[in-house]
mmCIF file as Biopython writes it, N, C-alpha, C and O atoms, coordinates in Angstrom:
data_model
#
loop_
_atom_site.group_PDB
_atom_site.id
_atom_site.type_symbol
_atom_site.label_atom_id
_atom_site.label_alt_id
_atom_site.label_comp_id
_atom_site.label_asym_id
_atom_site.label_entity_id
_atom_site.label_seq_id
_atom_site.pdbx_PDB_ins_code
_atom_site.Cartn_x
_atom_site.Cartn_y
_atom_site.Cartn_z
_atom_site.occupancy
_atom_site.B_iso_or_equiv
_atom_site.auth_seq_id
_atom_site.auth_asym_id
_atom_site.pdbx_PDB_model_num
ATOM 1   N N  . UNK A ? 1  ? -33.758 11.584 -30.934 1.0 0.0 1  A 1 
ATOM 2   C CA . UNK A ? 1  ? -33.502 11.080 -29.596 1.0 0.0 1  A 1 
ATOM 3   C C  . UNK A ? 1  ? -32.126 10.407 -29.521 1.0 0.0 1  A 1 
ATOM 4   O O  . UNK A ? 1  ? -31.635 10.144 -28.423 1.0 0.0 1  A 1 
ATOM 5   N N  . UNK A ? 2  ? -31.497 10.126 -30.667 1.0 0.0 2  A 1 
ATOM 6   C CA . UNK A ? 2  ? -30.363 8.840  -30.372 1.0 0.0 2  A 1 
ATOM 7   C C  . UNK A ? 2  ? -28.967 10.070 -30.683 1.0 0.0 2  A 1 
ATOM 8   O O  . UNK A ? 2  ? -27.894 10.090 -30.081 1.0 0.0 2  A 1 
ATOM 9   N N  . UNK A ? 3  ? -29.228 10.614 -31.328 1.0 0.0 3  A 1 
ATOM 10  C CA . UNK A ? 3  ? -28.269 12.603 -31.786 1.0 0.0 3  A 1 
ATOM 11  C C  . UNK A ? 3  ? -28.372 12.958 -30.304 1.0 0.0 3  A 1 
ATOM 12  O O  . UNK A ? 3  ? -27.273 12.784 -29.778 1.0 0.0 3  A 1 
ATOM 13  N N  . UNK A ? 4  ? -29.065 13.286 -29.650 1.0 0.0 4  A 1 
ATOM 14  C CA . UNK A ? 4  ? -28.975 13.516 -28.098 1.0 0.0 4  A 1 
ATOM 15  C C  . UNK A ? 4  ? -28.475 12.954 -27.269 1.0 0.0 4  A 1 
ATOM 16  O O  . UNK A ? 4  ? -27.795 13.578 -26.454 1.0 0.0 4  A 1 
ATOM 17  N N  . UNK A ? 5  ? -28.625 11.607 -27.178 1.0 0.0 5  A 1 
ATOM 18  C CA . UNK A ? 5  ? -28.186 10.597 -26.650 1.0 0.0 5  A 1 
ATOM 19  C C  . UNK A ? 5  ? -26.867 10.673 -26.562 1.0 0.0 5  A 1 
ATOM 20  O O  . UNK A ? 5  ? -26.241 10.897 -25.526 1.0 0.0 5  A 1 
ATOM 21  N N  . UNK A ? 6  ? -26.158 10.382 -28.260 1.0 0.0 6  A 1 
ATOM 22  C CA . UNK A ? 6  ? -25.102 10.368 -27.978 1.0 0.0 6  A 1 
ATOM 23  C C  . UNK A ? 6  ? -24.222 11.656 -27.697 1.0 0.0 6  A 1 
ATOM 24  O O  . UNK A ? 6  ? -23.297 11.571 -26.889 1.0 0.0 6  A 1 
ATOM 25  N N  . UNK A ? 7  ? -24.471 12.758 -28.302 1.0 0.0 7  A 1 
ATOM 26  C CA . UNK A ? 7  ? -24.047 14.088 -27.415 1.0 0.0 7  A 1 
ATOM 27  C C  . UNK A ? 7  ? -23.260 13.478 -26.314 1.0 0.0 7  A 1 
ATOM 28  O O  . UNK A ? 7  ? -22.117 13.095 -26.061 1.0 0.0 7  A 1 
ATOM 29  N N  . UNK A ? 8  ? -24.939 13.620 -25.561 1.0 0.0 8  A 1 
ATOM 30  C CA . UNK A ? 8  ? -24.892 13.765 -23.946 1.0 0.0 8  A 1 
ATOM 31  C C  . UNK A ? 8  ? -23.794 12.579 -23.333 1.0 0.0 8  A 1 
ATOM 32  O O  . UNK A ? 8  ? -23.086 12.801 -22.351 1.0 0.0 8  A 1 
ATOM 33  N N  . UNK A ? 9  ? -23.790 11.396 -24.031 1.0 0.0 9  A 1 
ATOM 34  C CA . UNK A ? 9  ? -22.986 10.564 -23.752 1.0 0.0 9  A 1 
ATOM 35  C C  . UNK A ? 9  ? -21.039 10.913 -24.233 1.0 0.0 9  A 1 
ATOM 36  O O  . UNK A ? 9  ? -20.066 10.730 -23.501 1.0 0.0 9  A 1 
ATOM 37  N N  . UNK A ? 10 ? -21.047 11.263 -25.187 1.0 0.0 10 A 1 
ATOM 38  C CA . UNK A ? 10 ? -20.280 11.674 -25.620 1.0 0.0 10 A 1 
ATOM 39  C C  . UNK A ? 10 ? -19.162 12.915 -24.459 1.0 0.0 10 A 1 
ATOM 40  O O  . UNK A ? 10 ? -17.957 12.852 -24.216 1.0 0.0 10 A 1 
ATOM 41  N N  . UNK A ? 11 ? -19.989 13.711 -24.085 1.0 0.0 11 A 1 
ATOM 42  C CA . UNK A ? 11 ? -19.748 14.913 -23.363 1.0 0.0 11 A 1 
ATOM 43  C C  . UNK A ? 11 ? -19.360 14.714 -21.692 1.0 0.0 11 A 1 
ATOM 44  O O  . UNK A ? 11 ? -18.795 15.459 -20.891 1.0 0.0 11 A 1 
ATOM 45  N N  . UNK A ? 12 ? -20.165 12.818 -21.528 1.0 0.0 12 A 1 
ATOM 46  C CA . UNK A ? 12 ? -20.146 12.593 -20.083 1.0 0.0 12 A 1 
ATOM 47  C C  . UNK A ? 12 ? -18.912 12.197 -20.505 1.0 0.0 12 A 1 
ATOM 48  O O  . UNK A ? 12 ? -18.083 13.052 -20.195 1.0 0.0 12 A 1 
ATOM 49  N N  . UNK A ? 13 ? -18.314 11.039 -21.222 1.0 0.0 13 A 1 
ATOM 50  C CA . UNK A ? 13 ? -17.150 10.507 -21.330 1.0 0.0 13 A 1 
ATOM 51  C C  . UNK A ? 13 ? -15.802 11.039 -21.819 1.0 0.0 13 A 1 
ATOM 52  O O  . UNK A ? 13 ? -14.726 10.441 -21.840 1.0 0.0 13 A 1 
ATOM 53  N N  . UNK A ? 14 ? -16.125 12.481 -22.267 1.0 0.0 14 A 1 
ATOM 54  C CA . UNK A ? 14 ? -15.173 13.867 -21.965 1.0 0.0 14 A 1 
ATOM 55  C C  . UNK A ? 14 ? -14.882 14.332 -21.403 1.0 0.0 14 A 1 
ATOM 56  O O  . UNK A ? 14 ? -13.655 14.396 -21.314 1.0 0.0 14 A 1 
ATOM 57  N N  . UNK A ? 15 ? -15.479 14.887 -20.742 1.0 0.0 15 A 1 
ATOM 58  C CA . UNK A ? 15 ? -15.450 15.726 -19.508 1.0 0.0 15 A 1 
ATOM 59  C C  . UNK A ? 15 ? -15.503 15.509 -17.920 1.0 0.0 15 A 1 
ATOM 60  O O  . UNK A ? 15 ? -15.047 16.058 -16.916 1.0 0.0 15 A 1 
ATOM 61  N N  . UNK A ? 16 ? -16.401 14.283 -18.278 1.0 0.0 16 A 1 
ATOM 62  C CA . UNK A ? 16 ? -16.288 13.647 -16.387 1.0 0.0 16 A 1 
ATOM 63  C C  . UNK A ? 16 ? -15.086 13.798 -16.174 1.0 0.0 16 A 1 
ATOM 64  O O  . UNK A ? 16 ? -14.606 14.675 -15.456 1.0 0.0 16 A 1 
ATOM 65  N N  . UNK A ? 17 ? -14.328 12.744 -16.932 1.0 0.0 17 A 1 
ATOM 66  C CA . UNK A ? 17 ? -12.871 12.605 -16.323 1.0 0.0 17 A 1 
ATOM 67  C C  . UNK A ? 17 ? -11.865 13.738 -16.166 1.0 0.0 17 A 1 
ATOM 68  O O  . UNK A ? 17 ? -10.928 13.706 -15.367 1.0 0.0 17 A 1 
ATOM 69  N N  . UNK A ? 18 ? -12.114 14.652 -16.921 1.0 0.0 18 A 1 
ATOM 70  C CA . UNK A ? 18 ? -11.793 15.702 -17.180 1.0 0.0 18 A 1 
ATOM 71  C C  . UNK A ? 18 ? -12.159 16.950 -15.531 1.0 0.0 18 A 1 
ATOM 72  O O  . UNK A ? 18 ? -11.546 17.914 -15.072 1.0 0.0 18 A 1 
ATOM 73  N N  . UNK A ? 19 ? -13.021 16.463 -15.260 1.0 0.0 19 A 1 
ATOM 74  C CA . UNK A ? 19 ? -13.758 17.425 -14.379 1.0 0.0 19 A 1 
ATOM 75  C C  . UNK A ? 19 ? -13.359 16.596 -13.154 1.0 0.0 19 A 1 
ATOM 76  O O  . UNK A ? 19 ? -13.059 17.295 -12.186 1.0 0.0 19 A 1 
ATOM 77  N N  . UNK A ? 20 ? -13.299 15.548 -13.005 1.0 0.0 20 A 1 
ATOM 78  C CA . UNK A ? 20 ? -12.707 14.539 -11.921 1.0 0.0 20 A 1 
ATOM 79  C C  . UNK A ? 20 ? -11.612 14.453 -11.556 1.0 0.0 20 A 1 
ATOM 80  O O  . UNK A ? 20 ? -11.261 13.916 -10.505 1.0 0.0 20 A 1 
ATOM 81  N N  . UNK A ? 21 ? -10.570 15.212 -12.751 1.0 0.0 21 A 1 
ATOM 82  C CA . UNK A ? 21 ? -9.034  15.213 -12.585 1.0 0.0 21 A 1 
ATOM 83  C C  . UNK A ? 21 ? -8.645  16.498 -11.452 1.0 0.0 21 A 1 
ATOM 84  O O  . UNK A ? 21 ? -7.563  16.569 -10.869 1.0 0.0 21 A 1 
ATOM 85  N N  . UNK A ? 22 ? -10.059 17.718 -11.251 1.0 0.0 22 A 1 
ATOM 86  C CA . UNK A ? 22 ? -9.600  18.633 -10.832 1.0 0.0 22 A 1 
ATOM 87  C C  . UNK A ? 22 ? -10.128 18.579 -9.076  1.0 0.0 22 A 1 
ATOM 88  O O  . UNK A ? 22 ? -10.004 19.386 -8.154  1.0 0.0 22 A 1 
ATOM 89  N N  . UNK A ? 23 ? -10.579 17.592 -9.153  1.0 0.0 23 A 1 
ATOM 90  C CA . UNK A ? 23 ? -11.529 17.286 -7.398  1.0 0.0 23 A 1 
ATOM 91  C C  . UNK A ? 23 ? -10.497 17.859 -6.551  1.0 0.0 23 A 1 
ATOM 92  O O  . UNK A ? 23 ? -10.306 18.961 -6.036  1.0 0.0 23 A 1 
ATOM 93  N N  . UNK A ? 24 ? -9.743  16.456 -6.588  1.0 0.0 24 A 1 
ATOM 94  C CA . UNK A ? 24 ? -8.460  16.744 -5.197  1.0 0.0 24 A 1 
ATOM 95  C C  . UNK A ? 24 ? -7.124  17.559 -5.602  1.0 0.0 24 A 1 
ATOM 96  O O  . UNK A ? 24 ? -6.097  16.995 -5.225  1.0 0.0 24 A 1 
ATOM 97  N N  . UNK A ? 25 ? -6.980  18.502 -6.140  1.0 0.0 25 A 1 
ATOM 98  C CA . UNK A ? 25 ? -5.586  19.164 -6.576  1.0 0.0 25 A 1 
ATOM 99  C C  . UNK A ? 25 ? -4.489  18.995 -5.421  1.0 0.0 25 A 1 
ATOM 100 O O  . UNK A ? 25 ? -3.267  18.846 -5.397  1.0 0.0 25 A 1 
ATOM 101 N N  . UNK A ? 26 ? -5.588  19.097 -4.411  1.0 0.0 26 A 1 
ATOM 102 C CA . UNK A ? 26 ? -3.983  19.173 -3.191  1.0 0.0 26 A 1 
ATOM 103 C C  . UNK A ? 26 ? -3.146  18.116 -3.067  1.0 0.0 26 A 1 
ATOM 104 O O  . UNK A ? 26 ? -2.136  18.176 -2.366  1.0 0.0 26 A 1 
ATOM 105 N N  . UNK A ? 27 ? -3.490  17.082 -3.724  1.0 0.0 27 A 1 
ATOM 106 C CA . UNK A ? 27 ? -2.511  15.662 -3.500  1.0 0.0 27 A 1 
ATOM 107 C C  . UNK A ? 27 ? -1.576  16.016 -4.543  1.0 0.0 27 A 1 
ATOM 108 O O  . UNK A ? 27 ? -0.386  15.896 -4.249  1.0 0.0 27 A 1 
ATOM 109 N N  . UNK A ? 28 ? -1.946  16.537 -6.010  1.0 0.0 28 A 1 
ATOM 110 C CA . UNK A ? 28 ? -1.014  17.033 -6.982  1.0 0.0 28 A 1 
ATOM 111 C C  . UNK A ? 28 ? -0.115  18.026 -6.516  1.0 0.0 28 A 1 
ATOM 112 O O  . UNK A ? 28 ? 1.003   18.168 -7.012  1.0 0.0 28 A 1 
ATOM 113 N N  . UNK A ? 29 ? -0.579  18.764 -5.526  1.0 0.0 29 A 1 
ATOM 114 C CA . UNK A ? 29 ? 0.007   20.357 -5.481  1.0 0.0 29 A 1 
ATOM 115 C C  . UNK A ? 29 ? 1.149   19.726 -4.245  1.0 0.0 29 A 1 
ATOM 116 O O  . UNK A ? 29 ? 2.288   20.179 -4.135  1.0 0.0 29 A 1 
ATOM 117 N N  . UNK A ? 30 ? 0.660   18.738 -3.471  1.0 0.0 30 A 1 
ATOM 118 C CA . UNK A ? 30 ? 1.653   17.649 -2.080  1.0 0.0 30 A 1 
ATOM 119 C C  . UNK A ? 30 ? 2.628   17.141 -3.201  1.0 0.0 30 A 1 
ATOM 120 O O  . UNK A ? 30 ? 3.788   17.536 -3.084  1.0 0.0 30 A 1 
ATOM 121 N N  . UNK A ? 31 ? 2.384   16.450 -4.109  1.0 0.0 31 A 1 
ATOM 122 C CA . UNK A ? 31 ? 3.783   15.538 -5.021  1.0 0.0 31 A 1 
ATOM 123 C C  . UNK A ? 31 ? 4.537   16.127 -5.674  1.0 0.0 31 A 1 
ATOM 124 O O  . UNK A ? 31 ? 5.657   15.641 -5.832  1.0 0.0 31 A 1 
ATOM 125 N N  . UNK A ? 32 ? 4.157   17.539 -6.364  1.0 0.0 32 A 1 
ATOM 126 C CA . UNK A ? 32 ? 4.909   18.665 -7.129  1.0 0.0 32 A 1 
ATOM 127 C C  . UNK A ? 32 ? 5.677   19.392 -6.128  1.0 0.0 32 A 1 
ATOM 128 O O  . UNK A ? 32 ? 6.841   19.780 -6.228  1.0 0.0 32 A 1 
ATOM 129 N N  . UNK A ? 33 ? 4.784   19.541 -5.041  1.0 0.0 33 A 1 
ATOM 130 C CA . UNK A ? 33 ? 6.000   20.182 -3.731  1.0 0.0 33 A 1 
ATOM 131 C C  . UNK A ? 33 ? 7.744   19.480 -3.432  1.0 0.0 33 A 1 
ATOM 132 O O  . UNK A ? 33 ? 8.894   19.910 -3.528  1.0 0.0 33 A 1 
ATOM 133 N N  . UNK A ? 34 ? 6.845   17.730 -2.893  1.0 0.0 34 A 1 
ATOM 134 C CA . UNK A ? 34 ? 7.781   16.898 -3.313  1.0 0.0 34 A 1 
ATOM 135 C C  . UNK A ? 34 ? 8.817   16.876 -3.926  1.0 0.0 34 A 1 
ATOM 136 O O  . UNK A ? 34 ? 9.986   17.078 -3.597  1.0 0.0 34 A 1 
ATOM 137 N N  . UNK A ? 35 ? 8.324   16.613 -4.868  1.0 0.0 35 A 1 
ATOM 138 C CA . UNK A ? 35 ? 9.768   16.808 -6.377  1.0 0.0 35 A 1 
ATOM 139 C C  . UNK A ? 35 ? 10.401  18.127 -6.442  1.0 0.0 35 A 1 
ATOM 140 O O  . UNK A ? 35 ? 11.334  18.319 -7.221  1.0 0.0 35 A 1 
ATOM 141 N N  . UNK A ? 36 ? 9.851   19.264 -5.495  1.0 0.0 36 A 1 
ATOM 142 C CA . UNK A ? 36 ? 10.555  20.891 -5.930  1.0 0.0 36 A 1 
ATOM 143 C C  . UNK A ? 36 ? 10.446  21.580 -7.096  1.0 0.0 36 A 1 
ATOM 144 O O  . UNK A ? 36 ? 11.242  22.390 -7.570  1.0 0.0 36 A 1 
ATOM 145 N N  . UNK A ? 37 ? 8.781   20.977 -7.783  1.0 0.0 37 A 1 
ATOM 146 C CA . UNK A ? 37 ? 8.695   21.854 -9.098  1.0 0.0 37 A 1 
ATOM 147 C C  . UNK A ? 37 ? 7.352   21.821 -8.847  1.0 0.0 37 A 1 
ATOM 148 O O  . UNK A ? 37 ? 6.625   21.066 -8.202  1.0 0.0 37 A 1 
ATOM 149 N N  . UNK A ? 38 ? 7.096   23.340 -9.853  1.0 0.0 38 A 1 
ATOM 150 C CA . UNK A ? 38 ? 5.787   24.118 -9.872  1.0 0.0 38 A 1 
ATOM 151 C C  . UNK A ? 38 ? 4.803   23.034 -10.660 1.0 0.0 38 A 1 
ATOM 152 O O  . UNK A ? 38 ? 4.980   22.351 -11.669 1.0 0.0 38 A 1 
ATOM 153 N N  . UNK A ? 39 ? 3.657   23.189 -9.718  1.0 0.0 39 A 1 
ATOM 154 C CA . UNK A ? 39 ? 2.547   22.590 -9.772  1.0 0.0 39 A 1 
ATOM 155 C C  . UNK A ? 39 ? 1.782   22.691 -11.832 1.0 0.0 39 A 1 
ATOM 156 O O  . UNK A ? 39 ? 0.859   22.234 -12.506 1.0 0.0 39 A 1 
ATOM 157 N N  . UNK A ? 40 ? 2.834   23.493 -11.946 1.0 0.0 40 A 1 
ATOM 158 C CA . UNK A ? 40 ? 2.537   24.008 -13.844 1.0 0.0 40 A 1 
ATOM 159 C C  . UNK A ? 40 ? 3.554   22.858 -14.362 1.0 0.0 40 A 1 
ATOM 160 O O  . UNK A ? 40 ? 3.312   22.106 -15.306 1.0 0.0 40 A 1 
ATOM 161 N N  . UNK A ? 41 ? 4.148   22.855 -13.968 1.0 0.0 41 A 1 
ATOM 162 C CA . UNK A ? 41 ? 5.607   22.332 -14.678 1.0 0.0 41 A 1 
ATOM 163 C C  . UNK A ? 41 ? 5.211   20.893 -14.443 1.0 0.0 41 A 1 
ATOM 164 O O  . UNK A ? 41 ? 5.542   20.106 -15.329 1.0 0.0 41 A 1 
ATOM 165 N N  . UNK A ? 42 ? 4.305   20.231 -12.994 1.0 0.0 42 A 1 
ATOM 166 C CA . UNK A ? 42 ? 4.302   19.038 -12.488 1.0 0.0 42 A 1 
ATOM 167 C C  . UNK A ? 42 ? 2.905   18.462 -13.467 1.0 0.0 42 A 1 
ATOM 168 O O  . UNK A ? 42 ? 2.897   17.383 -14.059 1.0 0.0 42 A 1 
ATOM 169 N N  . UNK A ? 43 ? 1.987   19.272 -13.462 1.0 0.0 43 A 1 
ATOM 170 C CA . UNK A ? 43 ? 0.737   18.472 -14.661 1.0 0.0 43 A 1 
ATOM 171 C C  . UNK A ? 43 ? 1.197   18.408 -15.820 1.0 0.0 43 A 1 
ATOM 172 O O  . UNK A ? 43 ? 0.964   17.307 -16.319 1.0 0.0 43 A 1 
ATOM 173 N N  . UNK A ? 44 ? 1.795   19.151 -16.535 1.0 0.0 44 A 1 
ATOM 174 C CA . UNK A ? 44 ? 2.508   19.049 -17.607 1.0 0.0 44 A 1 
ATOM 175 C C  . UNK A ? 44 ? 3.471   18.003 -17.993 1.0 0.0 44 A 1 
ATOM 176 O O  . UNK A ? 44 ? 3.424   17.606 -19.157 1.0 0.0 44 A 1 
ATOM 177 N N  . UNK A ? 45 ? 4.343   17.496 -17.180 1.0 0.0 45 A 1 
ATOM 178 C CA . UNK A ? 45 ? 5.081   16.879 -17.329 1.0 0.0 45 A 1 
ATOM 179 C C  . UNK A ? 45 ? 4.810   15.169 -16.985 1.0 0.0 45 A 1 
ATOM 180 O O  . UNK A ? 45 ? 5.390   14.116 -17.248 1.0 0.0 45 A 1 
ATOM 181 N N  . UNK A ? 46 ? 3.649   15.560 -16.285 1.0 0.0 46 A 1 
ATOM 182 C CA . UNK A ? 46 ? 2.609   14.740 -16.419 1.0 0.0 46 A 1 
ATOM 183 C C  . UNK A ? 46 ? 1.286   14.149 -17.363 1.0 0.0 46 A 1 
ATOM 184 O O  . UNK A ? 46 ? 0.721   13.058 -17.436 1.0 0.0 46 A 1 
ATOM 185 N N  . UNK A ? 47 ? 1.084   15.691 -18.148 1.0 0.0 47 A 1 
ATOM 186 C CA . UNK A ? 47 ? 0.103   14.889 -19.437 1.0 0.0 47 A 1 
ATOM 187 C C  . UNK A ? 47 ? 1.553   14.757 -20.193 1.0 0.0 47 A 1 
ATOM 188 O O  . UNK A ? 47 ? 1.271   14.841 -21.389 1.0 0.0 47 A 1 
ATOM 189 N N  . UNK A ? 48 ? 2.565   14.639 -20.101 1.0 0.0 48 A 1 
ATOM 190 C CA . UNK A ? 48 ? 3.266   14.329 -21.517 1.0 0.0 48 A 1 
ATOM 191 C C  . UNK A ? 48 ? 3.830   12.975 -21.486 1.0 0.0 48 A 1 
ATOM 192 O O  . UNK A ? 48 ? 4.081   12.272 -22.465 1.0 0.0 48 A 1 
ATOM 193 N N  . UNK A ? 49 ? 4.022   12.652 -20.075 1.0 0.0 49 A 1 
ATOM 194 C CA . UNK A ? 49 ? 3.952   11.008 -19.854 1.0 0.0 49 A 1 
ATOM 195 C C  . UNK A ? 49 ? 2.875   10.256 -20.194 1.0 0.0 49 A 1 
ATOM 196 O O  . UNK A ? 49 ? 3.020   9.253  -20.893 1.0 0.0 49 A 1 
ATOM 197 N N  . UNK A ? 50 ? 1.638   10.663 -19.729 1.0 0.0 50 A 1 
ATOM 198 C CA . UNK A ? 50 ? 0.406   10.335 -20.412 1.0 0.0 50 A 1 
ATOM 199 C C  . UNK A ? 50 ? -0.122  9.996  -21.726 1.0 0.0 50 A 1 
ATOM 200 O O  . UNK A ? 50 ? -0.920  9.151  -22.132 1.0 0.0 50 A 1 
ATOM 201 N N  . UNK A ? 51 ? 0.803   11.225 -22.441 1.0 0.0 51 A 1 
ATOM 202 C CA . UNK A ? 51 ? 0.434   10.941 -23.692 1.0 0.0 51 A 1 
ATOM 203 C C  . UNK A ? 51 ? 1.546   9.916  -24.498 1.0 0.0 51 A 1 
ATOM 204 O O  . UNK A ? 51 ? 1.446   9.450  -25.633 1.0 0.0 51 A 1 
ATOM 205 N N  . UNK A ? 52 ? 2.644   9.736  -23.490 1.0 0.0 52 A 1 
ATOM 206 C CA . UNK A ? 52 ? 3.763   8.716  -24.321 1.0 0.0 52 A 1 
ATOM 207 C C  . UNK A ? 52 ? 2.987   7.295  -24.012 1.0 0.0 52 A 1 
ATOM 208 O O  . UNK A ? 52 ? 2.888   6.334  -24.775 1.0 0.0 52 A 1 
ATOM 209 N N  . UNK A ? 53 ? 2.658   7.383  -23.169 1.0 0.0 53 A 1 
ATOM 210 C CA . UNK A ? 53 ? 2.593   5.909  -21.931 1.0 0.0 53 A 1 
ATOM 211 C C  . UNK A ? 53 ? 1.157   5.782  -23.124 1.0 0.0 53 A 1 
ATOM 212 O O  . UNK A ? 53 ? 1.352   4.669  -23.613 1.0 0.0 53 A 1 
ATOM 213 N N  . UNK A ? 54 ? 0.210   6.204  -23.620 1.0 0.0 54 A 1 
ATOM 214 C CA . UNK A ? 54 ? -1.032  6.026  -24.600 1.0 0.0 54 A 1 
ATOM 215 C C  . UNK A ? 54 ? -0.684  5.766  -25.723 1.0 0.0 54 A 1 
ATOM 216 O O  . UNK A ? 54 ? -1.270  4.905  -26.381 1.0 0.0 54 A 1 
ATOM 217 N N  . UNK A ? 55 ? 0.078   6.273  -26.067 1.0 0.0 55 A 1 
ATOM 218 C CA . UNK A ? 55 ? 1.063   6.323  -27.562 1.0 0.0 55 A 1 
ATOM 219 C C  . UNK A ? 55 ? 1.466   4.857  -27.949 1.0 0.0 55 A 1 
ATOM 220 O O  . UNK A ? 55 ? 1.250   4.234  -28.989 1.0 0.0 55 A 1 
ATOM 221 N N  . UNK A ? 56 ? 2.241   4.426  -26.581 1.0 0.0 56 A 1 
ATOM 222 C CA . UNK A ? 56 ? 2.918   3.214  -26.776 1.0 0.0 56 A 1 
ATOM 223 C C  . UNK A ? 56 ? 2.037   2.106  -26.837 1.0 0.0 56 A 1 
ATOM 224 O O  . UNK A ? 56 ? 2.007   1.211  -27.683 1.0 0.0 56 A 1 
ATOM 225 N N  . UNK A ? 57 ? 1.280   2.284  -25.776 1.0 0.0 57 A 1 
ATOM 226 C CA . UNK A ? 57 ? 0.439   1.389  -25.734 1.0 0.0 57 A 1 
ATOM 227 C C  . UNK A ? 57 ? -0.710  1.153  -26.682 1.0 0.0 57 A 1 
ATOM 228 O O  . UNK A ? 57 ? -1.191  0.020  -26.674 1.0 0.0 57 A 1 
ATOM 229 N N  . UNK A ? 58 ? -1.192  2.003  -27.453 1.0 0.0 58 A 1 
ATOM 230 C CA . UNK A ? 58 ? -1.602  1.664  -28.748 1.0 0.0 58 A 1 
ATOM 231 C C  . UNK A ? 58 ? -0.951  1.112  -29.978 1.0 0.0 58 A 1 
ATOM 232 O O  . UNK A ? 58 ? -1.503  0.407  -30.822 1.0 0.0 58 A 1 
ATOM 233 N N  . UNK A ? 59 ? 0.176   1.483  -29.973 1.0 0.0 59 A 1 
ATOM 234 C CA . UNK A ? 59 ? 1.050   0.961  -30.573 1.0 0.0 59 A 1 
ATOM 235 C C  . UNK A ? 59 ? 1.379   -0.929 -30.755 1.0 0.0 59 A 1 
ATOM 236 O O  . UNK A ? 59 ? 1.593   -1.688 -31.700 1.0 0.0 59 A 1 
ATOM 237 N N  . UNK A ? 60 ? 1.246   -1.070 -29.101 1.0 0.0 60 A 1 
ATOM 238 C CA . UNK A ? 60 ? 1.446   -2.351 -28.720 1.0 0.0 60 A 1 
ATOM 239 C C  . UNK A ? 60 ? -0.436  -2.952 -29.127 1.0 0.0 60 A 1 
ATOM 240 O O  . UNK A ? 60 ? -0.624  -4.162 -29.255 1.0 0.0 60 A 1 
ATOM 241 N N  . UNK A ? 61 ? -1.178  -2.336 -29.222 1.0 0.0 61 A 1 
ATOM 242 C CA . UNK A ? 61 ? -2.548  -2.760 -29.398 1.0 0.0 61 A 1 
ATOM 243 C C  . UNK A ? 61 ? -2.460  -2.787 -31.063 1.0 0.0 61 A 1 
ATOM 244 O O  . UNK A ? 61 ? -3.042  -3.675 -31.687 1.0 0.0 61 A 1 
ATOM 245 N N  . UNK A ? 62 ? -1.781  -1.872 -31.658 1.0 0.0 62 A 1 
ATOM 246 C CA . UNK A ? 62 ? -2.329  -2.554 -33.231 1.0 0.0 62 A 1 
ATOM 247 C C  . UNK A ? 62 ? -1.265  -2.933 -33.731 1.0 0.0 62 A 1 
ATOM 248 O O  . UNK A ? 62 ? -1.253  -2.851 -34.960 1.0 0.0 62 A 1 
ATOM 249 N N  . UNK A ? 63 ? -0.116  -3.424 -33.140 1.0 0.0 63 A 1 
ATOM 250 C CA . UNK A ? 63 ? 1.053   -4.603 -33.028 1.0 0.0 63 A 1 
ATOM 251 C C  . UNK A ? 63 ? 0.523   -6.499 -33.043 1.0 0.0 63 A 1 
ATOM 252 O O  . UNK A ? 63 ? 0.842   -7.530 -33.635 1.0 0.0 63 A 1 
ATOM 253 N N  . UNK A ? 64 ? -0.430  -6.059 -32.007 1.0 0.0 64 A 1 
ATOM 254 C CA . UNK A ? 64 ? -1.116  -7.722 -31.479 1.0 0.0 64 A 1 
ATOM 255 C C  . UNK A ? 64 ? -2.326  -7.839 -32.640 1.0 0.0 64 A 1 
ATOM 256 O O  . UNK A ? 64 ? -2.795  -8.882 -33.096 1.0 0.0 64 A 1 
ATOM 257 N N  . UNK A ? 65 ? -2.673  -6.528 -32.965 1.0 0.0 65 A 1 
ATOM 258 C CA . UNK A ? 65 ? -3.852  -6.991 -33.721 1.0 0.0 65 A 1 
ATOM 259 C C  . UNK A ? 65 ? -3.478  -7.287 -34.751 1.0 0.0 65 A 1 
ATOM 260 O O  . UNK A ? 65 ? -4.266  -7.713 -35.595 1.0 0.0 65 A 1 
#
């Protein structure tokens, strides 16, 4: 029961957000218009800020610790 559990928990805290990122695209597909670059080029360049802006900030988390 607790192997299931966490799965299922596991999979919500994967993927929800994951599956939540794709609800409203048209506000992404409105800001990539914006800027004059393809909606490919605009998530992208967007998880790679994401992944700096996480980077650092862990960084700064096992800095303090």
């Amino acid at each position: 029961m607790k192997k299931i559990a966490l799965i299922g928990f596991l999979i919500g805290a994967i993927l929800a957000p994951d599956l939540l990122a794709y609800v409203d695209m048209s506000a992404v597909s409105q800001r990539a218009n914006d800027l004059g670059m393809d909606v490919k080029d605009y998530t992208f360049a967007m998880a790679i800020a994401g992944t700096l802006t996480g980077f650092a900030f862990n960084l700064f988390l096992w800095k303090v610790k």
